[in-house]
C-alpha positions as CSV (number, residue, x, y, z in Angstrom):
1,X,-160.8,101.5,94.1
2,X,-158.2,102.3,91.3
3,X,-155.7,100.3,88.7
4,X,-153.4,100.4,91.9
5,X,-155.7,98.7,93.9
6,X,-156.6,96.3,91.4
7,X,-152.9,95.4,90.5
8,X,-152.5,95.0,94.6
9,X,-155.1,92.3,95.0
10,X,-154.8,90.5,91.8
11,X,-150.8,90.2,92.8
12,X,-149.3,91.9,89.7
13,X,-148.4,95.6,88.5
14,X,-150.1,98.5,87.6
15,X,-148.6,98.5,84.2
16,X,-150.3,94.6,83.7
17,X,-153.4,95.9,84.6
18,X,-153.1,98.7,82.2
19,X,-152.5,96.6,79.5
20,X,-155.6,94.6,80.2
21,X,-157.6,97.3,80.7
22,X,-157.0,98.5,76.7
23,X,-156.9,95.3,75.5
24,X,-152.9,94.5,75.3
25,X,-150.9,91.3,75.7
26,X,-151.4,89.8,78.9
27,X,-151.0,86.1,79.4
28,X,-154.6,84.1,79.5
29,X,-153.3,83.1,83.8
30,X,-152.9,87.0,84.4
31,X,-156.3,88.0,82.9
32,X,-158.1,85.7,84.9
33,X,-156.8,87.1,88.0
34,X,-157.4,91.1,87.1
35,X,-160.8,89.5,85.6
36,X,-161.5,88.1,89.3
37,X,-161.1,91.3,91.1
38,X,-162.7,93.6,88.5
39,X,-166.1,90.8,89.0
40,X,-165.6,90.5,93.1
41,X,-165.7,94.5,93.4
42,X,-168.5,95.0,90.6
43,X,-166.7,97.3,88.3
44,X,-166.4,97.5,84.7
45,X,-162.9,97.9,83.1
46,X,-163.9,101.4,81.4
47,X,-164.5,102.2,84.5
48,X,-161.5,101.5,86.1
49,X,-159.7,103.5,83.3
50,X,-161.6,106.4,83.3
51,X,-160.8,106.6,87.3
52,X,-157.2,106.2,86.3
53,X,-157.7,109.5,84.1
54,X,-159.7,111.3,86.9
55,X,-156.5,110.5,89.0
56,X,-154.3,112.3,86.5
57,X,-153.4,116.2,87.1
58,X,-151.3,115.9,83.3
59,X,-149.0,118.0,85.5
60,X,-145.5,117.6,86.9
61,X,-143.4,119.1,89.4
62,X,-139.7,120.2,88.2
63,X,-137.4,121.1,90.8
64,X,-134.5,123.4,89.4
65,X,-131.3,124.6,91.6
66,X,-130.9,128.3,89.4
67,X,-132.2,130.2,86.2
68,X,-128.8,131.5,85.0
69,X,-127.7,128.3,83.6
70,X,-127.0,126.6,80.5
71,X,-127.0,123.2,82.3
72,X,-130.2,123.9,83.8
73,X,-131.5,126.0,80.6
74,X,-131.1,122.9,78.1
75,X,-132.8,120.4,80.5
76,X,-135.4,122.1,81.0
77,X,-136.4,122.4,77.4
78,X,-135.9,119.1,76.9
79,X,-138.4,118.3,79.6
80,X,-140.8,121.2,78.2
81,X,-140.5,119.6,74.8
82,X,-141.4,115.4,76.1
83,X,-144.2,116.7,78.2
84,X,-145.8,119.1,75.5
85,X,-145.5,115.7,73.3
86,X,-148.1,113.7,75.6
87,X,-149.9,116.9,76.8
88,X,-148.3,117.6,80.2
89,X,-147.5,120.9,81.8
90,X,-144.8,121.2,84.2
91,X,-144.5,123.8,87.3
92,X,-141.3,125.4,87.5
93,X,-140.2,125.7,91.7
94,X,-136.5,127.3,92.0
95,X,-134.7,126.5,95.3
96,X,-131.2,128.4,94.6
97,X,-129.6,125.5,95.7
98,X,-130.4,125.5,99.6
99,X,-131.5,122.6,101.1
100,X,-134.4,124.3,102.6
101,X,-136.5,125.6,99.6
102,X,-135.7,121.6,98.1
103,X,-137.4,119.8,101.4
104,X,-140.2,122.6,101.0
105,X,-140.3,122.3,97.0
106,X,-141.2,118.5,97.1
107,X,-143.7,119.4,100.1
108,X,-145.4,121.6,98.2
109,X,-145.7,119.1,95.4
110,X,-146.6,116.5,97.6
111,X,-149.7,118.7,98.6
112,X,-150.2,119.7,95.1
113,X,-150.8,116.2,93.7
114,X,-149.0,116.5,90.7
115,X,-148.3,113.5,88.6
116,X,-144.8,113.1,89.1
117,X,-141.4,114.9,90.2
118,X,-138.4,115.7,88.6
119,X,-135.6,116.9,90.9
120,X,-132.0,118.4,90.4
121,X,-130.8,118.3,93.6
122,X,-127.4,119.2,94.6
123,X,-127.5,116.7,97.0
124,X,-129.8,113.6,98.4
125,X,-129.9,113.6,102.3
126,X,-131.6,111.5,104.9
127,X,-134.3,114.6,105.3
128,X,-134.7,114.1,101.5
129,X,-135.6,111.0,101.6
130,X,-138.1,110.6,104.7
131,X,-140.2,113.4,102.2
132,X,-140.1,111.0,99.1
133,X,-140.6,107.6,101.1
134,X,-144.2,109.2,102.0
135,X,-145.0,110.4,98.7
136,X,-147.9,108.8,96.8
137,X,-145.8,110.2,93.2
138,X,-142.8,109.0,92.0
139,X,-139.4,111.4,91.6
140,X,-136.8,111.3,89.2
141,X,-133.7,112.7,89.8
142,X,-131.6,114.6,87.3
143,X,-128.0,115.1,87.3
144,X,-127.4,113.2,90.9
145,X,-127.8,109.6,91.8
146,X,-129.6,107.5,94.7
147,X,-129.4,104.2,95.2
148,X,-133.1,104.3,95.9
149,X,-134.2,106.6,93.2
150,X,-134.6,106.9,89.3
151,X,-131.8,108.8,87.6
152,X,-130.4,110.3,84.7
153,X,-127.1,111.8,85.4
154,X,-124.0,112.7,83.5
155,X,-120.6,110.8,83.5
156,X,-118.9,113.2,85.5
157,X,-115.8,111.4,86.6
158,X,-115.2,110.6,82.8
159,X,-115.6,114.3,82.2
160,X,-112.5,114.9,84.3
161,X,-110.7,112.3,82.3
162,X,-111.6,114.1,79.2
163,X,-110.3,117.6,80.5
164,X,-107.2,115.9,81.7
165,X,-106.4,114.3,78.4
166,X,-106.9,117.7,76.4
167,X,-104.6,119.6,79.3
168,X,-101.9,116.7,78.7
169,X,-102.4,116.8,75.2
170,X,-101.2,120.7,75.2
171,X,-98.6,119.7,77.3
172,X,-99.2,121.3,80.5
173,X,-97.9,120.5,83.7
174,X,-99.7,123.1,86.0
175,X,-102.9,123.6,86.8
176,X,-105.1,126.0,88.5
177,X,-108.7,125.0,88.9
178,X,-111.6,126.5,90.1
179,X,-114.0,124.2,91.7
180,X,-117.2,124.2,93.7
181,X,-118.1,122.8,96.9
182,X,-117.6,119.0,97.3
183,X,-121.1,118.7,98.6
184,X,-121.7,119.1,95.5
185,X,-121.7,115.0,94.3
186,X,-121.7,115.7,90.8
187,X,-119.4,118.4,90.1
188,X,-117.9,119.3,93.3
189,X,-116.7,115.2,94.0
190,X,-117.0,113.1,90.7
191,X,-116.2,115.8,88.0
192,X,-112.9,116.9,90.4
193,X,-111.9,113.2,90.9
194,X,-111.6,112.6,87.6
195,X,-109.4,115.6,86.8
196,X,-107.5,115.0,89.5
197,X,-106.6,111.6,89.6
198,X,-105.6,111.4,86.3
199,X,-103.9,114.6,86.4
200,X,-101.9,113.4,89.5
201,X,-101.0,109.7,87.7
202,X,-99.1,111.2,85.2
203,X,-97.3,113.9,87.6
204,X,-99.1,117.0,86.8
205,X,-99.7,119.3,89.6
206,X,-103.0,121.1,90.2
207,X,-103.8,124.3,92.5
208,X,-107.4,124.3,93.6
209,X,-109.8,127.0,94.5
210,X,-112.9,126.8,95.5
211,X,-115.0,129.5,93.7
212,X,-119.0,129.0,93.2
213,X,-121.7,128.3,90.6
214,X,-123.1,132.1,90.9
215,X,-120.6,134.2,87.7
216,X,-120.0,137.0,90.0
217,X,-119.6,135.2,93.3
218,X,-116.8,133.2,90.9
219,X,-115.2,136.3,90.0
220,X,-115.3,137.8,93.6
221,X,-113.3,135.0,94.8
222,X,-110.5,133.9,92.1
223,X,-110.0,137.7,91.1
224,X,-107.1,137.9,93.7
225,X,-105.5,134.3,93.8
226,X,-105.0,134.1,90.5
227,X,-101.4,133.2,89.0
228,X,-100.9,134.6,85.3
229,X,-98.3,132.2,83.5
230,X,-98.4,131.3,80.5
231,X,-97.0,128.0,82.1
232,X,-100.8,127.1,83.7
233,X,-104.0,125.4,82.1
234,X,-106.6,127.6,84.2
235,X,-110.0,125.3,84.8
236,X,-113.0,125.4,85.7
237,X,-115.5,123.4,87.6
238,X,-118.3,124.7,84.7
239,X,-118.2,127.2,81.7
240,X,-119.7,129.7,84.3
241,X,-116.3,130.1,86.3
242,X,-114.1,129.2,83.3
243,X,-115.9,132.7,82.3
244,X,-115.4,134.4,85.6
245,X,-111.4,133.0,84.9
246,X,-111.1,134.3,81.6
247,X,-112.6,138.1,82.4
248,X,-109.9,138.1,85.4
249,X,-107.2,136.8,83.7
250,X,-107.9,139.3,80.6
251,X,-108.1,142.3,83.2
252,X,-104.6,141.6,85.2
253,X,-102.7,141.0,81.3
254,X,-105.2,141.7,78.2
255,X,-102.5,140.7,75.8
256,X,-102.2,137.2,77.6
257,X,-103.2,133.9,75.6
258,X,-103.8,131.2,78.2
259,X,-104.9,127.4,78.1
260,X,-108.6,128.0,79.8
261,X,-111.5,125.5,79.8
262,X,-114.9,124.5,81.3
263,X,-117.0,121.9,81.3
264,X,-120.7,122.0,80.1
265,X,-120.7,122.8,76.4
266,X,-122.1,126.2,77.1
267,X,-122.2,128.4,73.4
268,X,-120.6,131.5,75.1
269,X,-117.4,129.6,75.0
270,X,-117.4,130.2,71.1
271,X,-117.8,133.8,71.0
272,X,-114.8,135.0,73.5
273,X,-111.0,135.4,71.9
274,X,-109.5,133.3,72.9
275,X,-112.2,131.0,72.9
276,X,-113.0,128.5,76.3
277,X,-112.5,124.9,75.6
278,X,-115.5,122.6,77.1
279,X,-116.8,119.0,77.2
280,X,-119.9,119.0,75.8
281,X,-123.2,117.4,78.1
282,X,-126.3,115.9,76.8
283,X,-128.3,117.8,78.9
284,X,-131.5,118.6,76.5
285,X,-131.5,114.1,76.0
286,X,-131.1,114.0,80.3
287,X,-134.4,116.4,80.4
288,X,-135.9,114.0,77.8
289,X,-135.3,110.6,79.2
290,X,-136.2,111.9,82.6
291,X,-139.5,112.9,81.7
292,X,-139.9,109.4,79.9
293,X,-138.6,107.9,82.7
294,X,-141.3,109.6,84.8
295,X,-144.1,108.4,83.1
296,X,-142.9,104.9,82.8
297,X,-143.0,104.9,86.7
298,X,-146.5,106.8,86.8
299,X,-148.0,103.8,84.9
300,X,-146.3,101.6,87.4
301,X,-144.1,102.7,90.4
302,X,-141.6,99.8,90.5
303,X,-140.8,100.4,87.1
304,X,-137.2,101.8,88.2
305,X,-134.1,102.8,86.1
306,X,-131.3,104.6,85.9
307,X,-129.7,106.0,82.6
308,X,-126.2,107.8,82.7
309,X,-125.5,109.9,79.5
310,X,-121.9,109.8,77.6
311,X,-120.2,113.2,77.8
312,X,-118.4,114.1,74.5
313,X,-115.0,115.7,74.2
314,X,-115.2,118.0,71.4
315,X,-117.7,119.8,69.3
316,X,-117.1,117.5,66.7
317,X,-118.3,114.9,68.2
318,X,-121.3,116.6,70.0
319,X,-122.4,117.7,66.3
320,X,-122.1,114.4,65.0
321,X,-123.9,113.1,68.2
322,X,-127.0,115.3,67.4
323,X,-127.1,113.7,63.8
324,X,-125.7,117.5,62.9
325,X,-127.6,119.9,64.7
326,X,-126.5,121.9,67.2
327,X,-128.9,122.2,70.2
328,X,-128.0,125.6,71.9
């Protein structure tokens, strides 16, 4: 028998039974009904914590769709940092974003018996989900969101907003835009919606591309559909591609000055003449809260939330966000 058996038969959650265990408040009704159970099945309450320990593997499973990736880079410190906090390691499983390696990633957890998963998926399908339903762990998800599921994800549609406002703002009326897949929820649907439908209201016209996540795939595809006018804001779908746009736009005219941007906040957009213009993501505070999140639902598994972060529009702003500190 463990705390979850306990909280199961005395009709209240694992996280009550927690508290009673180490002495926390817990109304004098709800004690006398972990109380019962702990007597009926002859076990001491030390006891019961100490299997709760035994229980514990102290590690979690992170799920991550590439390595070259500032997005992916700055969560994962910020889950490194919250786990070393309350003594948790993490293992690192890398699916390249292919369905496949993500079903077999959260298998291989599964059978590993680690505490808890994080996942950032591209994507949650119904194959997804049959895995999760029959795990004994709970899973967090990072950067996408099911209905079903934890999440801390980014406010991707508001993101497009913000890049249409600064393309406005510079008073463009063309766009070119390099996207990714729409299967993509996050930045192939939401992050293009909002760019485009606010682009669209106010009679701007956009040309879209679809170019890739992978900086040289990017470049392999845009290099020879690209327009140069000075008359276009060239976009794209992350500060990866707006790269891969910049390095093909200065090859075809290297005394050329366009409008280019990207999304993510990525430092390299600083160091290149002329520079990239991004919105800035929170994603070292998503790897934080997801990790909090996770052990919130280890102590008890209805304890369910989802957290979407505010993306911020300048550097300014993301500086003043992280009380003056820049966390590159």
């Amino acid at each position: 028998m463990n705390i979850k058996d306990i909280a199961e038969l005395a009709g209240v959650s694992k996280s009550t039974v927690s508290r009673y265990l180490n002495n926390g408040s817990v109304s004098p009704k709800t004690q006398r009904k972990i109380r019962e159970v702990i007597d009926t099945y002859s076990y001491a309450p030390n006891q019961f914590a100490q299997s709760l320990r035994a229980q514990q593997t102290k590690m979690i499973g992170v799920i991550i769709p590439r390595m070259h990736s500032h997005a992916v880079a700055r969560t994962v410190y910020g889950i490194k940092k919250t786990c070393e906090l309350q003594h948790y390691q993490m293992l690192l499983t890398l699916t390249e974003r292919d369905t496949t390696q993500e079903l077999e990633a959260l298998r291989s957890f599964q059978r590993s018996k680690v505490d808890g998963i994080l996942f950032m998926a591209t994507r949650i399908t119904d194959e997804h989900m049959t895995i999760i339903d029959s795990m004994s762990m709970p899973v967090v998800l990072i950067g996408q969101t099911h209905q079903k599921l934890s999440a801390i994800y980014h406010d991707d549609d508001q993101a497009g907003r913000y890049m249409a406002q600064h393309i406005m703002r510079n008073g463009y009326q063309h766009v070119y835009y390099a996207g990714v897949s729409e299967t993509d929820e996050a930045v192939g649907h939401l992050r293009y919606q909002g760019l485009y439908e606010h682009l669209t209201q106010n009679g701007i016209h956009i040309t879209t591309y679809e170019a890739a996540f992978d900086y040289n795939v990017a470049l392999q595809r845009i290099q020879h559909h690209l327009p140069t006018s000075v008359n276009y804001a060239y976009i794209g779908a992350t500060d990866t591609i707006a790269l891969a746009l910049y390095h093909v736009l200065m090859q075809q005219k290297p005394d050329f000055m366009p409008f280019i941007a990207g999304f993510g906040g990525d430092p390299i957009t600083e160091v290149v003449y002329p520079k990239i213009h991004t919105i800035y993501y929170q994603y070292e505070r998503a790897g934080e809260l997801a990790v909090l999140q996770l052990f919130k639902q280890i102590i008890d598994s209805d304890d369910k939330d989802t957290h979407i972060l505010e993306v911020l529009s300048t550097r300014e702003h993301f500086l003043s966000y992280n009380n003056g500190t820049v966390t590159n």
